[in-house]
C-alpha positions in Angstrom: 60.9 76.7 73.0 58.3 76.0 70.1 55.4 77.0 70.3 51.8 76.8 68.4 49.6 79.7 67.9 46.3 78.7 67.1 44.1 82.2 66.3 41.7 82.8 63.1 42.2 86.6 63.5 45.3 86.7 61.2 46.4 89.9 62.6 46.2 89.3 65.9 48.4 86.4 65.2 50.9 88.4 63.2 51.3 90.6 66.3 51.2 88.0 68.9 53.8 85.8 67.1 55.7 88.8 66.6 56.0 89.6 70.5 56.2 85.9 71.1 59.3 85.1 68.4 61.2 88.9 69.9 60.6 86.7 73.4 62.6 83.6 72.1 59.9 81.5 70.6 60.4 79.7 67.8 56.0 80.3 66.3 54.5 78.4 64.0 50.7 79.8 63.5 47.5 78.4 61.8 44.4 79.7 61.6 41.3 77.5 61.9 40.7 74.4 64.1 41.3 71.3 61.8 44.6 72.8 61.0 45.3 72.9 64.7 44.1 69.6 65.4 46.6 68.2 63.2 49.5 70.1 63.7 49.1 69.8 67.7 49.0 65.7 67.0 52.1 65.7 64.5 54.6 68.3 65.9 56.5 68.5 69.4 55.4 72.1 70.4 56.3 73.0 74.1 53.5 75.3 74.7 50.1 75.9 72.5 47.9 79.2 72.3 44.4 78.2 71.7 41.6 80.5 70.6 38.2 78.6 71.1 36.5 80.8 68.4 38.2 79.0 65.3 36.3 77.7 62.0 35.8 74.6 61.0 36.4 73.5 64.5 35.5 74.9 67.8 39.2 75.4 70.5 37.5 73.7 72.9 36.7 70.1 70.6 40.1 70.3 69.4 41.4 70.5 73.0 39.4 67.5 74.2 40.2 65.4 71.2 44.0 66.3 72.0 43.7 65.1 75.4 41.7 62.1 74.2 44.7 61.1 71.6 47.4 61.6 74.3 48.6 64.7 73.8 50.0 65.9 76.8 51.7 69.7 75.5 50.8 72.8 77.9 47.6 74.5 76.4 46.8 78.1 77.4 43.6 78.7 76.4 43.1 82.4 74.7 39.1 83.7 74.1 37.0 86.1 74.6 34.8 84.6 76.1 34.9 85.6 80.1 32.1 83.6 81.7 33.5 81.5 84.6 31.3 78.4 83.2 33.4 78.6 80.3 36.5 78.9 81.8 35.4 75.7 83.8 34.6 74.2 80.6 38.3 75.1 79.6 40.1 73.4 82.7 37.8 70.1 82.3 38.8 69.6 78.5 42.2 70.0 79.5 43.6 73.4 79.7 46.3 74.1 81.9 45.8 78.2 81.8 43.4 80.7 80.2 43.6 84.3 79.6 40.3 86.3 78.1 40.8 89.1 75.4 41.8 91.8 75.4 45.1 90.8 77.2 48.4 92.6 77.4 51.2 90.9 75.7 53.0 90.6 79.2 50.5 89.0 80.7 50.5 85.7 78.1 54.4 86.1 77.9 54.8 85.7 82.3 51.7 82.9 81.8 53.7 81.0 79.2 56.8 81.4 81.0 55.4 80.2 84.3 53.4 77.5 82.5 56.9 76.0 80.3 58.7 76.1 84.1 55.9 74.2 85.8 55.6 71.4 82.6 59.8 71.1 82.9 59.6 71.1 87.0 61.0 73.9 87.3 59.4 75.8 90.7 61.7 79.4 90.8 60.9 82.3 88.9 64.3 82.1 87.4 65.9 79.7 85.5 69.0 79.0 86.9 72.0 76.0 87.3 75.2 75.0 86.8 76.3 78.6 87.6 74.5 80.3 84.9 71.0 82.1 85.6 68.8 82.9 82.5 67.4 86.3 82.2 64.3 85.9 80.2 63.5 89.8 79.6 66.7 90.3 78.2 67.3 87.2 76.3 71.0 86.8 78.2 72.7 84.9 80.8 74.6 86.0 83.9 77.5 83.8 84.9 78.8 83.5 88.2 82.5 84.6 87.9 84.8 84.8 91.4 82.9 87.4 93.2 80.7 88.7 90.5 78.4 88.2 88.1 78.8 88.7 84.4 76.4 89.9 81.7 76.8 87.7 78.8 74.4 88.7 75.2 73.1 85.4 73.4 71.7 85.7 69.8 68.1 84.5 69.3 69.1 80.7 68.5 71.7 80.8 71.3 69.2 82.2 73.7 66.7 79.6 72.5 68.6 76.3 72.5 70.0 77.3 76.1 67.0 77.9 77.7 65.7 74.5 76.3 68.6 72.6 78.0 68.5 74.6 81.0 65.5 73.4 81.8 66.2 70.1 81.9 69.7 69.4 83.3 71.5 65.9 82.9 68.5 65.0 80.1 70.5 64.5 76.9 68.9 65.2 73.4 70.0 64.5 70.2 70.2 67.1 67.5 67.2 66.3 65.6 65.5 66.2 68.8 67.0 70.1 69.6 66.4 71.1 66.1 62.4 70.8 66.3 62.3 72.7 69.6 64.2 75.3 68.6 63.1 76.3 64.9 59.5 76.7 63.7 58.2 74.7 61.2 59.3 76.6 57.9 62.7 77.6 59.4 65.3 76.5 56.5 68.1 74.3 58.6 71.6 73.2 58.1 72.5 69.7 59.2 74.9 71.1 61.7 73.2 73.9 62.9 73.0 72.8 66.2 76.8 71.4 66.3 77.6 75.2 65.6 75.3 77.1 67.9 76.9 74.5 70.8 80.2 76.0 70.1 79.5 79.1 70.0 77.5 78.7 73.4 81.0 77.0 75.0 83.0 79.8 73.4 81.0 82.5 75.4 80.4 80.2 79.0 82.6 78.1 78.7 83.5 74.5 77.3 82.3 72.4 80.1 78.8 74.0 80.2 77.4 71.4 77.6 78.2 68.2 77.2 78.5 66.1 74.2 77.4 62.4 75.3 79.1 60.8 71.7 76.4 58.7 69.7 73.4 60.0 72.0 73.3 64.0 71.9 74.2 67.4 73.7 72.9 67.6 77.9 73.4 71.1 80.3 75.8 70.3 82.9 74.4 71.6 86.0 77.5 71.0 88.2 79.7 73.6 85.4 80.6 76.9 87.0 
């Protein structure tokens, strides 16, 4: 999942995108509100953090003028400002969750995680199909073998690109499509970086997990076992 960290305390957003890329995000971060506005227009980001303090323009005017453009991304709204009316003020520009500093890191990590499952349609607390259920903590998989279950380790890019097609079975996505919401913005890139991560990802759950629809992309097969 890529997300956007907009936050004008530079290290609090070295520390938050730390925790956040550890968690399997790929983070890009900027630091003032005109910045944001632009980035959130011109990039696919699954999930935004939004400070409302920023310079040269306020969280909350970048937020409506998202909304206004038709930009529909998940926004989780991060402040320190705690009065309700502002939290109202939040929700009616478009927020979909907001969390008031100081936070713990766990607290936006389970807020992001619920808000990504609600956007994909996702209602369990677990992400799970085709046999396979994602263990988010961990950054691993356990597949349902015979009788038992077995704990699989994914690297950060295998871990990454799974999660994205797990949550959205059937839906196929070519690989420029899977390269944008995997890698942050100034992650150098192969061409066939996302042909190789597939096969090692079919090497460790098998072939038939993801299927290559020729000419069109890569989909999760949620009948594989």
């Amino acid at each position: 999942m890529r997300l956007l960290l907009v936050e004008d305390d530079q290290a609090l957003a070295a520390e938050v995108g730390a925790q956040l890329s550890k968690q399997g995000y790929a983070v890009d971060k900027v630091f003032d509100g005109k910045e944001a506005l632009f980035m959130g227009e011109s990039e696919p980001y699954d999930v935004i953090v939004l400070d409302l303090g920023l310079p040269l323009m306020p969280g909350l005017e970048v937020l409506t003028t998202w909304r206004s453009k038709g930009v529909t991304i998940p926004v989780l709204v991060l402040t320190a400002r705690d009065a309700w009316h502002e939290k109202v003020d939040g929700f009616r520009a478009g927020a979909d969750d907001y969390l008031a500093k100081p936070f713990h890191i766990e607290e936006l990590l389970v807020r992001l995680e619920a808000l990504i499952r609600r956007t994909k349609g996702v209602s369990s607390a677990l992400i799970s199909c085709g046999g396979l259920t994602l263990d988010e903590g961990s950054q691993a998989v356990k597949q349902r073998q015979g009788d038992k279950d077995v704990h699989i380790e994914l690297t950060g890019v295998e871990f990454r690109l799974l999660r994205y097609l797990m949550l959205q079975p059937g839906h196929v996505f070519n690989e420029s499509h899977l390269l944008e919401h995997v890698y942050d913005y100034d992650s150098e890139k192969e061409s066939n970086v996302i042909e190789v991560y597939i096969s090692k990802l079919r090497k460790k759950l098998g072939k038939n997990c993801i299927l290559t629809r020729r000419g069109q992309g890569y989909c999760f097969n949620s009948e594989a076992i």
